[in-house]
Steps between C-alpha positions, in 0.01 A plus 500: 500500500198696598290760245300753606281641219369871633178508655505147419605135567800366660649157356764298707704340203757207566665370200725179532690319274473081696812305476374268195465851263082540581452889552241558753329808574265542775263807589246619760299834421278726711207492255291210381537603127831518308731760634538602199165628450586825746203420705489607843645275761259286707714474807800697650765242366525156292467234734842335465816735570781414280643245771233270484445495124907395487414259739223361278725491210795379670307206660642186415157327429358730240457319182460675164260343273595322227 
């Protein structure tokens, strides 16, 4: 999912629930703070799209600590 907050950030969300149970939610913002904060984007977009971040997730090699 992607949210836009008005004259603010943009987060690219992917949430994903792993074969084992693990939930795994990954996110790239367009501001160096917490999105949530409102502040003003510090580039045009997050640098990840939502296809990369699901291929991040997806990726058979990432490990979840513990």
């Amino acid at each position: 999912m992607t949210l836009t907050i008005e004259d603010g950030p943009t987060v690219n969300r992917v949430n994903v629930t792993k074969p084992d149970g693990a939930g795994v939610i990954v996110e790239a913002q367009n501001t160096a703070r917490e999105a949530k904060l409102s502040d003003a984007p510090d580039m045009p977009s997050p640098p990840l799209s939502l296809g990369p971040l699901a291929e991040v997730v997806l990726d058979p090699g990432l490990t979840l600590y513990p």
